[in-house]
C-alpha positions as CSV (number, residue, x, y, z in Angstrom):
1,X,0.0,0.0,0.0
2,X,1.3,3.2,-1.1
3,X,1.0,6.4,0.7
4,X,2.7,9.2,2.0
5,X,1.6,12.3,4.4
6,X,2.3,15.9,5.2
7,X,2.1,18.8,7.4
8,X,0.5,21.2,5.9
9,X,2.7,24.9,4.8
10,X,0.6,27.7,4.2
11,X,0.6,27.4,0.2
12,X,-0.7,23.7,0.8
13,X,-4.1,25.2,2.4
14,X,-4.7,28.5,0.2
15,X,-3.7,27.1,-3.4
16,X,-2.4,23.4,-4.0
17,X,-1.0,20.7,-2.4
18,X,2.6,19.0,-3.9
19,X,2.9,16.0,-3.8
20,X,5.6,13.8,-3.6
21,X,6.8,12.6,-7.2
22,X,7.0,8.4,-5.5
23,X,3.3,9.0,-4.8
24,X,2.4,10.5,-8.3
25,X,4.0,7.3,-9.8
26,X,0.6,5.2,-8.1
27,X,-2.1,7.7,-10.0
28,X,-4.2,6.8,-12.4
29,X,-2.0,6.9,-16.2
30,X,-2.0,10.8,-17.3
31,X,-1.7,9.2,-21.1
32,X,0.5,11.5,-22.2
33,X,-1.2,14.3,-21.1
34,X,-0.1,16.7,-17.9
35,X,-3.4,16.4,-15.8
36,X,-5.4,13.1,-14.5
37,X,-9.0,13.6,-12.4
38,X,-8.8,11.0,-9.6
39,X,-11.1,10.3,-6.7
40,X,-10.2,9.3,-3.0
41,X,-12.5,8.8,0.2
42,X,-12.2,10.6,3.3
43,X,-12.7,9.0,7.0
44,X,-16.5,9.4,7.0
45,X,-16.7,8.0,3.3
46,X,-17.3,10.9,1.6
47,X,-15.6,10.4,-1.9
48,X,-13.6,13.8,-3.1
49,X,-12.6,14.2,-6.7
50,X,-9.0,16.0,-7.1
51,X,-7.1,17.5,-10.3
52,X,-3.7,16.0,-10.1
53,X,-1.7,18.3,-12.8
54,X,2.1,18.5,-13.3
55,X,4.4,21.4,-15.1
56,X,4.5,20.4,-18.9
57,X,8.1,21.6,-19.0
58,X,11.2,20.7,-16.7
59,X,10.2,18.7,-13.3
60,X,6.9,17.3,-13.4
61,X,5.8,18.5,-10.1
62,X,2.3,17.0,-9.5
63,X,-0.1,19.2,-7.6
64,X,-3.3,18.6,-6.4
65,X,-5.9,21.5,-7.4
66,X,-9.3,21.2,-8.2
67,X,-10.8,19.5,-5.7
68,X,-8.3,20.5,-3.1
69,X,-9.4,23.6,-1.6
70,X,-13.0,22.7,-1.3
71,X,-11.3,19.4,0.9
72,X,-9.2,22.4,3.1
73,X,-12.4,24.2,3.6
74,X,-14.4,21.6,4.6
75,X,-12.2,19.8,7.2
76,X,-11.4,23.2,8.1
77,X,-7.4,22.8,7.9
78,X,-5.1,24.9,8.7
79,X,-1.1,25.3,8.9
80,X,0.6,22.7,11.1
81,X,-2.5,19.8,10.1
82,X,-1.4,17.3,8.3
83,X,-2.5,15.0,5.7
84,X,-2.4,11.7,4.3
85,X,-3.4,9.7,1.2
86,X,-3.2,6.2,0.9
87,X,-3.5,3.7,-2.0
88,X,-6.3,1.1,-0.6
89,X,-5.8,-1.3,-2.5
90,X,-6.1,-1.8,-6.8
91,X,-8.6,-4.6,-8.3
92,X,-8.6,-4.7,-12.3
93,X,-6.0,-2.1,-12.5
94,X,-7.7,0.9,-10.7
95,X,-6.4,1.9,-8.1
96,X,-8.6,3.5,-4.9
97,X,-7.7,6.0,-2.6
98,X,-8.2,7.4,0.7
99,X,-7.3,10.8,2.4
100,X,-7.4,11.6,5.9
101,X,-6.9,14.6,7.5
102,X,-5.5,15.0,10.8
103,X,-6.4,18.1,13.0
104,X,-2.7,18.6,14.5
105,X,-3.7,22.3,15.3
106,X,-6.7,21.5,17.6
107,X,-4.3,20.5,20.0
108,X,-2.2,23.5,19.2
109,X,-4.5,26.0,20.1
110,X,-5.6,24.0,23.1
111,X,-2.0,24.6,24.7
112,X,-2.1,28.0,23.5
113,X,-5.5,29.1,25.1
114,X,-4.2,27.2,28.9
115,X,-1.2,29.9,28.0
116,X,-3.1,32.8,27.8
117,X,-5.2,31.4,30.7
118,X,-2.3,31.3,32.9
119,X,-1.0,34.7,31.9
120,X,-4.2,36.1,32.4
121,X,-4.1,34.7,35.9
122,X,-1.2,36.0,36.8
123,X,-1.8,39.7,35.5
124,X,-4.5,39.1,37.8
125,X,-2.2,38.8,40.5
126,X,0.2,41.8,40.1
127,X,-2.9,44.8,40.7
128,X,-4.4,46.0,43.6
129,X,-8.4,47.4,43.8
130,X,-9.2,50.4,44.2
131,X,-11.4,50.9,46.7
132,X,-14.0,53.9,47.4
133,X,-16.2,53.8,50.4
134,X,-16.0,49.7,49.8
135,X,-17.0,49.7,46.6
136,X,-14.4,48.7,43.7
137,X,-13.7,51.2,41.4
138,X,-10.9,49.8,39.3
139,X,-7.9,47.6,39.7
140,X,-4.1,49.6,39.6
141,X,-1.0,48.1,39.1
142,X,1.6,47.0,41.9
143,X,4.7,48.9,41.2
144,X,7.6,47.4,42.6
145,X,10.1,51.3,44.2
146,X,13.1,51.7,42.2
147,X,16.7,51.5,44.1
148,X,18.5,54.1,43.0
């Protein structure tokens, strides 16, 4: 089983996707031409039809575009996700495909949330109220006196 995955960079989730030329050797036969329609099925089943396209000068380059961004938007992925599509397996000569998508920066912004949280916390920390008659009126920063 072929496959081969991929952190996402940010030209991979607001144009195409490269893909590795070992992988563009399982697609389906571009017969001499520099573009070949494929389809591949996602976790949930869903079947997605991508534009697999390479330069037709120099280094072949396959891309993914049509198809792709519509995948980006819909599994909502960002920089840092990754992605991975896999050869399933090939009766007759066809090959079928999957693609998975892996939310790497859920986890990302988890951390980074606590972080704020805890900074947050201890801004908290480092003011005093300011009181009128009891009643709070604001919050003033502790100052720590200067040694001259």
């Amino acid at each position: 089983m072929t496959t081969f995955s991929k952190i996402l960079r940010k030209t991979d989730t607001s144009k195409t996707l490269s893909l590795p030329t070992k992988f563009f050797k399982s697609l389906p036969s571009f017969n001499g031409g520099h573009a070949v329609t494929f389809q591949a099925m996602d976790e949930s089943g869903f079947v997605w039809t991508f534009k697999c396209s390479t330069r037709k000068k120099g280094h072949p380059k396959p891309v993914l575009s049509r198809g792709w961004l519509a995948f980006v938007r819909n599994k909502k992925l960002k920089v840092g996700d990754k992605i991975k599509f896999s050869v399933l397996n090939q009766t007759a000569g066809v090959p079928s495909y999957g693609v998975q998508a892996e939310k790497v920066q859920a986890e990302n912004d988890q951390a980074e949330k606590v972080r704020e949280e805890k900074v947050q916390a201890e801004k908290v920390q480092d003011v005093k109220e300011v009181k009128i008659f009891g009643a709070i009126f604001g919050y003033s920063p502790i100052t720590a006196p200067s040694i001259p």
